[in-house]
Structure formats: C-alpha cells, structure tokens
DRENTORKOL-3810 file (N, C-alpha, C; in nm, 4 decimals):
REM DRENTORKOL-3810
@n.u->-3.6894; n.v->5.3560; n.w->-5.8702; ca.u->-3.6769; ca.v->5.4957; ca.w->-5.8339; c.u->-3.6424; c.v->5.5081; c.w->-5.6854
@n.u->-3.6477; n.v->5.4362; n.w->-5.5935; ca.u->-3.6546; ca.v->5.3998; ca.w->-5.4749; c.u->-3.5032; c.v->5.4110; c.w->-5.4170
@n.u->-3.4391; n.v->5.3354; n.w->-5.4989; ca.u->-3.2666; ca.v->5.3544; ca.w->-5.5205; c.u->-3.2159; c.v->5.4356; c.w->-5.5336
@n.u->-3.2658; n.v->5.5022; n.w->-5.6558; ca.u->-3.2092; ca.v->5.6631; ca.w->-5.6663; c.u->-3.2706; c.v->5.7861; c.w->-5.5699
@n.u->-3.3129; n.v->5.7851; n.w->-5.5332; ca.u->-3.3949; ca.v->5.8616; ca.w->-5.3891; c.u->-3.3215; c.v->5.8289; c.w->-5.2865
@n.u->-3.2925; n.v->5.7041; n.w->-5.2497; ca.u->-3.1585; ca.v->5.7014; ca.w->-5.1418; c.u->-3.0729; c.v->5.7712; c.w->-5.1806
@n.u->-2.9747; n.v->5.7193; n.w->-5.2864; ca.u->-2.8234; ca.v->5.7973; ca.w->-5.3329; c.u->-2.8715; c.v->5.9207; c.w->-5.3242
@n.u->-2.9792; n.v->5.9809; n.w->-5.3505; ca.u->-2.9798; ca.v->6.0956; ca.w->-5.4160; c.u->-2.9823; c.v->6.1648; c.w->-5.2347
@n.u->-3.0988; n.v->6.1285; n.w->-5.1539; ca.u->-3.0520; ca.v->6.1492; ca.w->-5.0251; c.u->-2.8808; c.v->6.1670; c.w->-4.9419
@n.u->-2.8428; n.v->6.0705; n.w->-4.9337; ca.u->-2.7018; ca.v->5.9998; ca.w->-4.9375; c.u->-2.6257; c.v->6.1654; c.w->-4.9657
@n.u->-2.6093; n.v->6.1867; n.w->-5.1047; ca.u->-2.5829; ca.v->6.3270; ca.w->-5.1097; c.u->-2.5859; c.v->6.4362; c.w->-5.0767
@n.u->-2.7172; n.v->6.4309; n.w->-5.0851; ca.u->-2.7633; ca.v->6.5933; ca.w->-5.0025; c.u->-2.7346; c.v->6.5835; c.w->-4.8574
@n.u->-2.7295; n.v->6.4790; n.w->-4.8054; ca.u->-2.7034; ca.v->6.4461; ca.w->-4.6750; c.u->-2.5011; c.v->6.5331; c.w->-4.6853
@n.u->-2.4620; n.v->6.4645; n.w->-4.7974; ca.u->-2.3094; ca.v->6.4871; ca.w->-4.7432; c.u->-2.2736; c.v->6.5703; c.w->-4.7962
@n.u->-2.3248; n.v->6.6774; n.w->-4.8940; ca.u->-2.2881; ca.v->6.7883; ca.w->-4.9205; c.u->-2.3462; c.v->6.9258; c.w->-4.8066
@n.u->-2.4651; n.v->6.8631; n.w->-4.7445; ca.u->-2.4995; ca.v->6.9755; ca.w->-4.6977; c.u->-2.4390; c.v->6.9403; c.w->-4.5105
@n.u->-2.3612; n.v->6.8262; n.w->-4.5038; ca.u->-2.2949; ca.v->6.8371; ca.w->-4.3686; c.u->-2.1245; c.v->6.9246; c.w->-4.3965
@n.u->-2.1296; n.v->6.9452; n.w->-4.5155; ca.u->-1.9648; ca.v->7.0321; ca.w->-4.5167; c.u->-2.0237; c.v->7.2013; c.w->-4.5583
@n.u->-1.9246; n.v->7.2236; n.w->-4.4914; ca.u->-1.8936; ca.v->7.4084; ca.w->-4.4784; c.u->-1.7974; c.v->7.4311; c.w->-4.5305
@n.u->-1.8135; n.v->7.5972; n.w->-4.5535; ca.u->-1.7030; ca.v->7.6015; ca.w->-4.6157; c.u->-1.6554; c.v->7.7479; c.w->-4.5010
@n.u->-1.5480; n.v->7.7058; n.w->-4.4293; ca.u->-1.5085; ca.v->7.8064; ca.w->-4.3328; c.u->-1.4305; c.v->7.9088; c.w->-4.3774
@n.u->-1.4643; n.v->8.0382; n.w->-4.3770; ca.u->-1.3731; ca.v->8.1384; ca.w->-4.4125; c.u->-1.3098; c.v->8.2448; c.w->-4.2740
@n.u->-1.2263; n.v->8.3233; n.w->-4.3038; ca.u->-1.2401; ca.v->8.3855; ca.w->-4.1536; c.u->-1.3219; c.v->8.5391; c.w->-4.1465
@n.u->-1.3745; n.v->8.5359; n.w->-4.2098; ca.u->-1.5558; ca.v->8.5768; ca.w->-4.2034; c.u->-1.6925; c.v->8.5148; c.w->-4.1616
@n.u->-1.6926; n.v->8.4472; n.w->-4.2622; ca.u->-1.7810; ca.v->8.3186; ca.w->-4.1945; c.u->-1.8066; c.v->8.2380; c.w->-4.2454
@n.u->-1.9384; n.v->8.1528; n.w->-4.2162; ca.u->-1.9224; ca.v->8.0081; ca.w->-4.2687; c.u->-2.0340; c.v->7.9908; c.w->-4.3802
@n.u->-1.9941; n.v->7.9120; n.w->-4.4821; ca.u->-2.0491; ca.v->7.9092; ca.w->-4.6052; c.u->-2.1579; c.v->7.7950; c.w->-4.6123
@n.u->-2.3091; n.v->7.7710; n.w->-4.5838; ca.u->-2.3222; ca.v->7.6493; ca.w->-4.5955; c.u->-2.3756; c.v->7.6328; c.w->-4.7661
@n.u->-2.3652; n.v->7.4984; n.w->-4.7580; ca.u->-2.3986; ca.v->7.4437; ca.w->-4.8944; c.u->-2.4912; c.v->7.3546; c.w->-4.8805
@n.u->-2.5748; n.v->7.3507; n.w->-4.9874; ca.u->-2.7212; ca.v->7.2824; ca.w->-4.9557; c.u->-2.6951; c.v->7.2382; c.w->-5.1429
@n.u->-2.8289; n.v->7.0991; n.w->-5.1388; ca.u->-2.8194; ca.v->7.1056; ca.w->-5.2747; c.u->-3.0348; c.v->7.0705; c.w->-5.3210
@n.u->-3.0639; n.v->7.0860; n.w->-5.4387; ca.u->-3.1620; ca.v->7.0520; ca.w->-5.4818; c.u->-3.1453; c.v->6.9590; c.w->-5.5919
@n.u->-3.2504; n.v->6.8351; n.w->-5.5652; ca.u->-3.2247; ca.v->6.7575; ca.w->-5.6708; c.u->-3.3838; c.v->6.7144; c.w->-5.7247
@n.u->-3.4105; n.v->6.7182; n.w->-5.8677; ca.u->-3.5353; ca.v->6.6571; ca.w->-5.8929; c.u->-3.4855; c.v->6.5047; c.w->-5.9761
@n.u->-3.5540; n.v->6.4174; n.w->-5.9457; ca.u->-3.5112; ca.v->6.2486; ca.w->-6.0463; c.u->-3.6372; c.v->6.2324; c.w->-6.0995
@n.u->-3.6241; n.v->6.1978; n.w->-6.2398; ca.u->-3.7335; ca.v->6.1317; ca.w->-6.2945; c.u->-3.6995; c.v->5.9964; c.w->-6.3885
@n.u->-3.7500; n.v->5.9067; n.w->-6.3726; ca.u->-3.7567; ca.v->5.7486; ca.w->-6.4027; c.u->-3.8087; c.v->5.7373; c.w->-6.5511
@n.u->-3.7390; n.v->5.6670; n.w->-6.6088; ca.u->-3.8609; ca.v->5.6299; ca.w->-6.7489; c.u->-3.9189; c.v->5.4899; c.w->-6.7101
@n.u->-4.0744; n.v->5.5494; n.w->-6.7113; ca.u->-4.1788; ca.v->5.4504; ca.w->-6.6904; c.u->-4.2009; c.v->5.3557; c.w->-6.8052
@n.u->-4.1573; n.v->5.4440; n.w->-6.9376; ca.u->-4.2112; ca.v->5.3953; ca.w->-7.0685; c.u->-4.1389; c.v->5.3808; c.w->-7.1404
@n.u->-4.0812; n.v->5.2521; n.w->-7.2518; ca.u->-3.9958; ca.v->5.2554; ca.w->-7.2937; c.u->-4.0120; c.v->5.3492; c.w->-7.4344
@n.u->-4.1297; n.v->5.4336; n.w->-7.4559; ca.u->-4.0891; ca.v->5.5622; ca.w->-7.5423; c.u->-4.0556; c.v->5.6577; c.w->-7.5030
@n.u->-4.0550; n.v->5.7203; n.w->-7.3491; ca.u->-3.9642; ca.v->5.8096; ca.w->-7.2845; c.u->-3.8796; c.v->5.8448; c.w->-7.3521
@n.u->-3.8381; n.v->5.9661; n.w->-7.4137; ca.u->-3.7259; ca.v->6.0086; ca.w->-7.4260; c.u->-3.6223; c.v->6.0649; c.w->-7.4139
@n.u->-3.5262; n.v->6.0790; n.w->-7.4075; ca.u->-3.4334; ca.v->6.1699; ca.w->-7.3036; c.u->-3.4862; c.v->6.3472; c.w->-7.2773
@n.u->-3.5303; n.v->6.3656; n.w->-7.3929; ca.u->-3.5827; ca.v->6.5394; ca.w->-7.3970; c.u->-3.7150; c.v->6.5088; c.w->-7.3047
@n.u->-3.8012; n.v->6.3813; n.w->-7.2812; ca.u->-3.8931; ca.v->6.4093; ca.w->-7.1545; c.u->-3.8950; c.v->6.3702; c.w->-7.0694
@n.u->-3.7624; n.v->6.3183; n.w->-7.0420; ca.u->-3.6973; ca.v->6.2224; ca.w->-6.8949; c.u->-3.6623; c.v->6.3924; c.w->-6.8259
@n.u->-3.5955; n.v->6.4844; n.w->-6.9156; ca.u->-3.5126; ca.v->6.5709; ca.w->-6.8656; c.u->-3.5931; c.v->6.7037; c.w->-6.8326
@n.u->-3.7117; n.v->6.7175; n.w->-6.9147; ca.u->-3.8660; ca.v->6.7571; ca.w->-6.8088; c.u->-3.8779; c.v->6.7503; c.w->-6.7231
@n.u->-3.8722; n.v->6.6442; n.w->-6.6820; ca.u->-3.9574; ca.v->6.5975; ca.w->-6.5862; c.u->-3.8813; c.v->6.6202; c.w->-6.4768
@n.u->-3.7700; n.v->6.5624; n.w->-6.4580; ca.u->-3.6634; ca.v->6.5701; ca.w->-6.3803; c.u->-3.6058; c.v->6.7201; c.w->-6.3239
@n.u->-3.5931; n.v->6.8113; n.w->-6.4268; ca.u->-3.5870; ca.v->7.0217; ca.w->-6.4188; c.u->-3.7433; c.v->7.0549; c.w->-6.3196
@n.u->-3.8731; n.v->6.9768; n.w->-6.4337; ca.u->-4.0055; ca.v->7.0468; ca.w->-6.2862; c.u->-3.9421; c.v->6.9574; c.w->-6.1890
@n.u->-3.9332; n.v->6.8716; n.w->-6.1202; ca.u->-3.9022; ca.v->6.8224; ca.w->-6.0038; c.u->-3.7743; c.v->6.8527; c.w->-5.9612
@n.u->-3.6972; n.v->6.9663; n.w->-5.9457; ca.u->-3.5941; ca.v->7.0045; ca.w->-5.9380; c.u->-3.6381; c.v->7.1275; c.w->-5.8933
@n.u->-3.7377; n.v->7.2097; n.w->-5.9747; ca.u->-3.7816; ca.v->7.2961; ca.w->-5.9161; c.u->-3.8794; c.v->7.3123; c.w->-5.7973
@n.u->-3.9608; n.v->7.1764; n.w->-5.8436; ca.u->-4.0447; ca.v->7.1297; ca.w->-5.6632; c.u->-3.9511; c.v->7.1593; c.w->-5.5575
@n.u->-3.8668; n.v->7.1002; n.w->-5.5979; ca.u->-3.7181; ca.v->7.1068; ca.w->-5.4384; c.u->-3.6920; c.v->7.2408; c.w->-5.4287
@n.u->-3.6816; n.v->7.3394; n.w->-5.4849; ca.u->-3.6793; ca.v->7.4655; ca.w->-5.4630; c.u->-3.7967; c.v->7.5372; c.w->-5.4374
@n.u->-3.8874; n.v->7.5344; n.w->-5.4664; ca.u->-4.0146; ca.v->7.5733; ca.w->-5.4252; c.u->-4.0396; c.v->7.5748; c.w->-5.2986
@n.u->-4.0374; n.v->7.4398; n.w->-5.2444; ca.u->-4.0508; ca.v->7.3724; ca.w->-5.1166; c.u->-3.9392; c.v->7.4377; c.w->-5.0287
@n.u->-3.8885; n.v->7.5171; n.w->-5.0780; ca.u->-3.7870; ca.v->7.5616; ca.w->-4.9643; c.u->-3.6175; c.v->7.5128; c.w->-5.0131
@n.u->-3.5688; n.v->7.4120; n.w->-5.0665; ca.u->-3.4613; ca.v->7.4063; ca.w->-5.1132; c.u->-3.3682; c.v->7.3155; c.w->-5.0142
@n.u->-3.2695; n.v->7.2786; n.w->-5.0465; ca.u->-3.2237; ca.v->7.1289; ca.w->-4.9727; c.u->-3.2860; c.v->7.0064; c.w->-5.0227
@n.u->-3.3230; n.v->6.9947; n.w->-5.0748; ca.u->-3.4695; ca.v->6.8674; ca.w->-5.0867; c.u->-3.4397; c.v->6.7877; c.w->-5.2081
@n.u->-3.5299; n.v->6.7067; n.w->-5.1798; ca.u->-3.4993; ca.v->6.6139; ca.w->-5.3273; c.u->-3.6684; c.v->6.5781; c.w->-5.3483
@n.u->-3.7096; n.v->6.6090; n.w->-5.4567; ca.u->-3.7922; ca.v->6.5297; ca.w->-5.5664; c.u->-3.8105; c.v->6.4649; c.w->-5.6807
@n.u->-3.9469; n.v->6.3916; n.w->-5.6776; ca.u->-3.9630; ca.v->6.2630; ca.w->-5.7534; c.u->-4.0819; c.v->6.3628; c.w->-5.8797
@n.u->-3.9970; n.v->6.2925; n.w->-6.0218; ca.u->-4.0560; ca.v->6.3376; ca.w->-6.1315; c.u->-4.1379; c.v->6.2561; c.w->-6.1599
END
C-alpha cells in the first residue's frame, strides 16, 4: 500500500501544480483520492470498492486535495 500512496501522491502533486488560465481567472484543480488494499484473499471487489469511496471521502472531509488509506 506504501507504493500506491506514493503514485497516488505523485498525482495529486501534478494535477494540483497545473491551472487552468482563463482571461478571467485562474482555475485551480485539486484532486481527492481514497486507496484501499486487499488484505484478504476473500476481499472482494464490491468491498475493496467500500472501502476505497469511505476513504475518498476522508480526503474530502479533511478538507480535500488529500489522499487516504482504506
């Protein structure tokens, strides 16, 4: 999970260094990401994808930009 928390950093890092310039003004873009790991090999995709939406919403909760761990 450690891996994907970088990349997943990595991203938010480079989506939220671009703008989008208009000649009004400037657009920023931010992103939220929640990751969740299967610990168990009965995990299943319908509770990988739980887990991963609440921790998606942690990142928004928290203010938004962010990344969390499911």
């Amino acid at each position: 999970m450690e891996e994907s928390s970088i990349k997943a950093e990595q991203l938010r890092a480079i989506i939220e260094s671009h703008s989008n310039p208009s000649e009004l003004e400037i657009v920023m873009i931010t992103v939220s990401i929640g990751i969740a790991a299967k610990k168990d090999p009965a995990d299943t995709f319908a509770f990988l994808y739980k887990q991963a939406d609440a921790a998606l919403y942690n990142s928004k909760q928290a203010g938004r930009n962010s990344i969390s761990l499911g």
